[in-house]
C-alpha atoms as a printed R data frame, in Angstrom:
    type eleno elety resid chain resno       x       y       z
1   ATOM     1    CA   UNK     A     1  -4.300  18.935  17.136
2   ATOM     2    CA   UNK     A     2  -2.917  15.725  15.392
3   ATOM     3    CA   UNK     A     3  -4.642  12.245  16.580
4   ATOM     4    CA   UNK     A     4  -1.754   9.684  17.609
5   ATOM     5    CA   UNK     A     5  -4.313   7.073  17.979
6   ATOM     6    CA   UNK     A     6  -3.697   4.041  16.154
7   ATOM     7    CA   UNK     A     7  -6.377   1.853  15.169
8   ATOM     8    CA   UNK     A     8  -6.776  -1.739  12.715
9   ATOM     9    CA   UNK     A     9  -8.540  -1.648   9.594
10  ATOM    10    CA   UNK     A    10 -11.636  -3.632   8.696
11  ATOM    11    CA   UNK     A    11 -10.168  -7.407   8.837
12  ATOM    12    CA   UNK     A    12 -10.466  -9.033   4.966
13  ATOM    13    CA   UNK     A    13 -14.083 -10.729   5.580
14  ATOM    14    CA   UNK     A    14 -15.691  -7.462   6.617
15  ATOM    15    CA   UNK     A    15 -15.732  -4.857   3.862
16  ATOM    16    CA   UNK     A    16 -15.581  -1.124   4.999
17  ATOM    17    CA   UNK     A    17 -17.970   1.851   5.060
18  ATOM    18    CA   UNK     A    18 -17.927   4.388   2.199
19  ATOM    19    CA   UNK     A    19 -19.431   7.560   2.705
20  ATOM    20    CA   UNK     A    20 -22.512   6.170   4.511
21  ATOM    21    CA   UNK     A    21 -22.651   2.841   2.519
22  ATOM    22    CA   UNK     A    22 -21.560  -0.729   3.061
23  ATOM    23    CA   UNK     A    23 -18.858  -1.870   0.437
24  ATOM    24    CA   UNK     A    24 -20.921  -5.005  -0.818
25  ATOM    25    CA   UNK     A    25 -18.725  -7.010  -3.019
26  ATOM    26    CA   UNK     A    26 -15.508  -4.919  -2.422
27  ATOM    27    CA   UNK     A    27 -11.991  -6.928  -1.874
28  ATOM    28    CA   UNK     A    28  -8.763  -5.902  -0.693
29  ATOM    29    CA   UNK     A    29  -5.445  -5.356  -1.533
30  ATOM    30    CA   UNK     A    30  -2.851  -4.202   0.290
31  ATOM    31    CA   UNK     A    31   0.910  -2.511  -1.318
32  ATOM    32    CA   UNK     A    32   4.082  -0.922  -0.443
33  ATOM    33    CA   UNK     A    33   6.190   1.148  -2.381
34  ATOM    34    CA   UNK     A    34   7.658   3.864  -0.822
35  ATOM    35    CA   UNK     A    35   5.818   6.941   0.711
36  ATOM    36    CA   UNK     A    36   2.161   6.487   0.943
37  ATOM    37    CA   UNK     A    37   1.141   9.573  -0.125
38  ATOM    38    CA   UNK     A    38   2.086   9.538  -3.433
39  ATOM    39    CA   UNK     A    39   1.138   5.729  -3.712
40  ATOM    40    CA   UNK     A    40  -2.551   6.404  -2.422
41  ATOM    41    CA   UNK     A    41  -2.922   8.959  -4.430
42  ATOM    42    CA   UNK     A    42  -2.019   6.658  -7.895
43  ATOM    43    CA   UNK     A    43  -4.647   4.003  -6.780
44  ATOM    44    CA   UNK     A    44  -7.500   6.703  -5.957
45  ATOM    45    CA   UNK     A    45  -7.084   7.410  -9.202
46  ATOM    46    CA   UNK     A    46  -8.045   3.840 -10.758
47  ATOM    47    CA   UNK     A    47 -11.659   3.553 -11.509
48  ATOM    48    CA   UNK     A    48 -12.880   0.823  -9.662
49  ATOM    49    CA   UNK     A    49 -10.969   1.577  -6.147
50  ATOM    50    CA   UNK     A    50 -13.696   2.326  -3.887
51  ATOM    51    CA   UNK     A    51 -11.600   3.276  -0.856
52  ATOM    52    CA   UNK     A    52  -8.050   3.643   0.335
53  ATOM    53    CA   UNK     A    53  -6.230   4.092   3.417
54  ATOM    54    CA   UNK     A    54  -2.718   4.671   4.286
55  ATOM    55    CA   UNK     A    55  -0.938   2.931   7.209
56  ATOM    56    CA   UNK     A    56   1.194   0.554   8.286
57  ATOM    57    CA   UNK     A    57   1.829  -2.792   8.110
58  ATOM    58    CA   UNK     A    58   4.195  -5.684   8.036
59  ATOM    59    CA   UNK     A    59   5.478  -5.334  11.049
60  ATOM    60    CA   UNK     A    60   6.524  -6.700  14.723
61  ATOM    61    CA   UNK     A    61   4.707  -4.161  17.241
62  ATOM    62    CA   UNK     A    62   1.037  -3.244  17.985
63  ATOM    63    CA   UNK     A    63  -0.652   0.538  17.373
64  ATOM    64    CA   UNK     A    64   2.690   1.680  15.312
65  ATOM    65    CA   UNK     A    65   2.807   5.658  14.928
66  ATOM    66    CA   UNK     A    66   4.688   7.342  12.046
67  ATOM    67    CA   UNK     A    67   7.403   8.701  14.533
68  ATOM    68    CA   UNK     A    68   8.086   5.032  15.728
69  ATOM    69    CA   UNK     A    69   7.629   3.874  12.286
70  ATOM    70    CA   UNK     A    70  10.248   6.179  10.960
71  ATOM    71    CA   UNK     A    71  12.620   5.024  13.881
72  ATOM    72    CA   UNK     A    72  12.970   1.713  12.258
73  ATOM    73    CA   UNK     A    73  12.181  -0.177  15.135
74  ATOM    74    CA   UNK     A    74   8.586  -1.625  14.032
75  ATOM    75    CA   UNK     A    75   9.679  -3.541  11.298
76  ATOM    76    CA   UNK     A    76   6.353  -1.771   9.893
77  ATOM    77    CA   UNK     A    77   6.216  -0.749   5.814
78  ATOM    78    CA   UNK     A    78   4.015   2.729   5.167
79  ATOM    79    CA   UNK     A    79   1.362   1.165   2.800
80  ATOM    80    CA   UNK     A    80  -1.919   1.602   1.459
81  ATOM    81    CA   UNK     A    81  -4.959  -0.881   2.170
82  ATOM    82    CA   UNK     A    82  -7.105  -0.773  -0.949
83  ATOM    83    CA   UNK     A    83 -10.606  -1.375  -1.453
84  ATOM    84    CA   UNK     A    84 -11.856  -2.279  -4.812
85  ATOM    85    CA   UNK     A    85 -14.917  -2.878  -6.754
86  ATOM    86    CA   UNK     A    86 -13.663  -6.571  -9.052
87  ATOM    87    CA   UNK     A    87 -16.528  -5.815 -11.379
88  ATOM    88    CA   UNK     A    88 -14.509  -2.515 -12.791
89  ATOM    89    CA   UNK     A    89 -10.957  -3.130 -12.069
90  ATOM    90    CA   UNK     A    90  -9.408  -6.557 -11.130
91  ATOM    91    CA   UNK     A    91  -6.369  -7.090  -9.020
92  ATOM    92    CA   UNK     A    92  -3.713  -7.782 -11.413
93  ATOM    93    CA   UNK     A    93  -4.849  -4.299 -12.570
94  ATOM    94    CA   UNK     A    94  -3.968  -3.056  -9.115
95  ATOM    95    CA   UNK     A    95  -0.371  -4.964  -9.858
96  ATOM    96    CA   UNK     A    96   0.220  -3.278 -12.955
97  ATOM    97    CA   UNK     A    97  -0.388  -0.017 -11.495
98  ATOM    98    CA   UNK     A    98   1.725  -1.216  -8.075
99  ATOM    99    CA   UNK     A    99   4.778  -1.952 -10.736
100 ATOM   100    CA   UNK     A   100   4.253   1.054 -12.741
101 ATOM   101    CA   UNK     A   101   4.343   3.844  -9.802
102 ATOM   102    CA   UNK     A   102   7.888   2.478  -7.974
103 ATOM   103    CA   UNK     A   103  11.164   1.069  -8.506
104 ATOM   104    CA   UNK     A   104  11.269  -2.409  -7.407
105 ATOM   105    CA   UNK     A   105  14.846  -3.498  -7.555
106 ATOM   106    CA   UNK     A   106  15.972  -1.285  -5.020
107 ATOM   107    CA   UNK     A   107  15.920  -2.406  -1.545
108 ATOM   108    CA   UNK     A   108  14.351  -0.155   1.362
109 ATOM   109    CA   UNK     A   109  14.131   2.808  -0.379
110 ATOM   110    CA   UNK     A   110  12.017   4.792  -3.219
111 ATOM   111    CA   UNK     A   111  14.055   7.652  -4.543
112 ATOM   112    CA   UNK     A   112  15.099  10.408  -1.784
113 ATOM   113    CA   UNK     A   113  13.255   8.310   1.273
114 ATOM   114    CA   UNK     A   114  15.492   5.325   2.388
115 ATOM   115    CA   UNK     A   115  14.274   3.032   5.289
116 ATOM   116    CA   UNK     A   116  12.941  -0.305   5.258
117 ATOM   117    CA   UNK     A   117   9.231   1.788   6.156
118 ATOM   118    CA   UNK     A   118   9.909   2.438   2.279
119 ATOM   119    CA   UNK     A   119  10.358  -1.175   1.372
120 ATOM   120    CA   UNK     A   120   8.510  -2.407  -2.048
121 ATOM   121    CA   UNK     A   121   5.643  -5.264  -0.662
122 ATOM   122    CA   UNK     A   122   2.730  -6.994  -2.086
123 ATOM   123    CA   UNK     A   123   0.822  -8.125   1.136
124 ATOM   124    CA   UNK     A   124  -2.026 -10.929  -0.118
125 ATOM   125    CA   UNK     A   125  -5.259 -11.815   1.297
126 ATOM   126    CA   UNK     A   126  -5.905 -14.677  -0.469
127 ATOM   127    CA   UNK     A   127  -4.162 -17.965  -1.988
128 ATOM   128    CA   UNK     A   128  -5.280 -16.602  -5.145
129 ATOM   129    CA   UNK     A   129  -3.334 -13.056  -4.797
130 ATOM   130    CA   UNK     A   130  -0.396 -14.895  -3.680
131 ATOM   131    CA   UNK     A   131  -0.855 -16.586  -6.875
132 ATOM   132    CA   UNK     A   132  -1.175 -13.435  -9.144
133 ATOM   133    CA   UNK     A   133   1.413 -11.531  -7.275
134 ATOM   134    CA   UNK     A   134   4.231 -14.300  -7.599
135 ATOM   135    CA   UNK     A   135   2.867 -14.463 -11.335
136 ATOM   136    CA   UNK     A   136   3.114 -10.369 -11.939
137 ATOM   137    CA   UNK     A   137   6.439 -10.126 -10.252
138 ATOM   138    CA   UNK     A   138   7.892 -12.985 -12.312
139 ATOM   139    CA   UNK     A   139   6.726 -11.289 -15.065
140 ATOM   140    CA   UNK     A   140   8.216  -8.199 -14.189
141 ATOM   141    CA   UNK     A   141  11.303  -9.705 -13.494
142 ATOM   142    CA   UNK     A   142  11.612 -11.428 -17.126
143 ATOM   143    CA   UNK     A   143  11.554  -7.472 -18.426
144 ATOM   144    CA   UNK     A   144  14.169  -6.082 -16.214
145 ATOM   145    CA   UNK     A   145  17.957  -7.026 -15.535
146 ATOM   146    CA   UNK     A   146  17.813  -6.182 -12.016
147 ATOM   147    CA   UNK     A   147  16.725  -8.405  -8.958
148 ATOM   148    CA   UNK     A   148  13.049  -7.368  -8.123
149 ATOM   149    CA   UNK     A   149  13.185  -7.277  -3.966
150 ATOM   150    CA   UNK     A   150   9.415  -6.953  -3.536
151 ATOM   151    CA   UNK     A   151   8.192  -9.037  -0.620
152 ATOM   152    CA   UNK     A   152   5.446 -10.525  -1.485
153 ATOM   153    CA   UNK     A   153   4.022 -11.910   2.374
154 ATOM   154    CA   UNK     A   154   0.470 -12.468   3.923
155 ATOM   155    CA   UNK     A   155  -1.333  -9.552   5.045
156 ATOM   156    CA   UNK     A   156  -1.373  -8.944   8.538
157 ATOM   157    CA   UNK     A   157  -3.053  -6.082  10.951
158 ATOM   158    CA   UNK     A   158  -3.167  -3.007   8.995
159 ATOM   159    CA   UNK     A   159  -3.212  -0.217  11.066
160 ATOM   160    CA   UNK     A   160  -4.266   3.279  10.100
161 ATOM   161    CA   UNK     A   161  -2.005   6.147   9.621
162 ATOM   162    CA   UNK     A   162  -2.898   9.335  11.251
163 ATOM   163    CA   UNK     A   163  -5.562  11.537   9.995
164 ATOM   164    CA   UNK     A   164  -3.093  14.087   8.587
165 ATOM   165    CA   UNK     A   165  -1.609  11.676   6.408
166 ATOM   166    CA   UNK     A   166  -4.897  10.616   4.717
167 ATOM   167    CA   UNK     A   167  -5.510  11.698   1.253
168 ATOM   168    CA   UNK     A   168  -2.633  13.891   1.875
169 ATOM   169    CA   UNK     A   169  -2.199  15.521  -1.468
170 ATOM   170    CA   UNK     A   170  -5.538  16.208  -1.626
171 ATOM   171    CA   UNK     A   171  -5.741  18.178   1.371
172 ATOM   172    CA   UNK     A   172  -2.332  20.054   0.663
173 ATOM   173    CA   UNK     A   173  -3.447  20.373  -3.238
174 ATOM   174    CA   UNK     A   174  -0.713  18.778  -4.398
175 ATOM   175    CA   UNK     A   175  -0.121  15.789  -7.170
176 ATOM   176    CA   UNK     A   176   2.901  13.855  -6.074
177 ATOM   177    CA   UNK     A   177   6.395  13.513  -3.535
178 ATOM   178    CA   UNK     A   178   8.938  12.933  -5.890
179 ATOM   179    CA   UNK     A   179  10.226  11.628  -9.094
180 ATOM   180    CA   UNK     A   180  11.598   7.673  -8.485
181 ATOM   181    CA   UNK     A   181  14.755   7.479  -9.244
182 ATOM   182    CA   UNK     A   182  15.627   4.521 -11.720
């Protein structure tokens, strides 16, 4: 039986649970860039990253479900709230990896899935994120002829995808959703 129940993440001041154990020291970052399977599954594989969920985010209603989500009447993008350790990986490592997995430049879609759930977002949880996001993506920008269309916004409520869509591949034994098209 699938669980429609919708439910917020730990808010930025209050680190999650891990397997038993409080997250001491862990911060947050929060992305979009297409389907959140396959962009979960590139951050779990960063050293460092001490948890990740998918869900959504970003958008104008409370408890969103992936069925109302993909109606495109939330305003919600499918992201992935990431927890990580700062002493092993820091955050504009998380933005290289964020740059590196999607296309950027095109609006409200990654490849084959085209919505604005699928929108390319850097939601910050601090001034100094904002800073280093603004920073990556101009950056970024300088190396590519296309407009970058990333929103780069303050994180607000990040609710939890259903179960079945957690750590997806894993469970289904699979490694990705589909090549981005460039």
């Amino acid at each position: 039986m699938l669980n429609f129940t919708r439910r917020p993440s730990a808010s930025p001041s209050t680190a999650p649970r891990a397997e038993g154990k409080e997250l001491d020291g862990a911060e947050r970052a929060t992305f979009a860039a297409g389907c959140f399977w396959g962009v979960e599954a590139a951050f779990r594989e960063i050293d460092g990253v001490v948890r990740t969920s998918v869900g959504y985010t970003g958008g104008r209603t409370t408890d969103p479900t992936y069925e109302r989500v993909c109606s495109h009447t939330t305003g919600h993008a499918e992201a992935v709230d990431v927890w990580f350790d700062p002493t092993k990986v820091s955050y504009n490592d998380l933005l290289t990896t964020f740059w590196s997995i999607h296309n950027p430049t095109t609006r409200d879609r990654q490849g084959w899935d085209i919505g604005n759930q699928y929108r390319s977002a850097i939601f910050f949880h601090d001034p100094e994120q904002e800073a280093q996001a603004i920073a990556s993506r101009d950056e970024q920008q300088a190396a590519t002829r296309k407009p970058i269309v990333t929103g780069i916004t303050p994180a607000s409520t990040f609710y939890d995808a259903e179960d079945y869509h957690q750590r997806y591949f894993e469970r289904q034994g699979r490694a990705a959703c589909a090549v981005t098209l460039r």
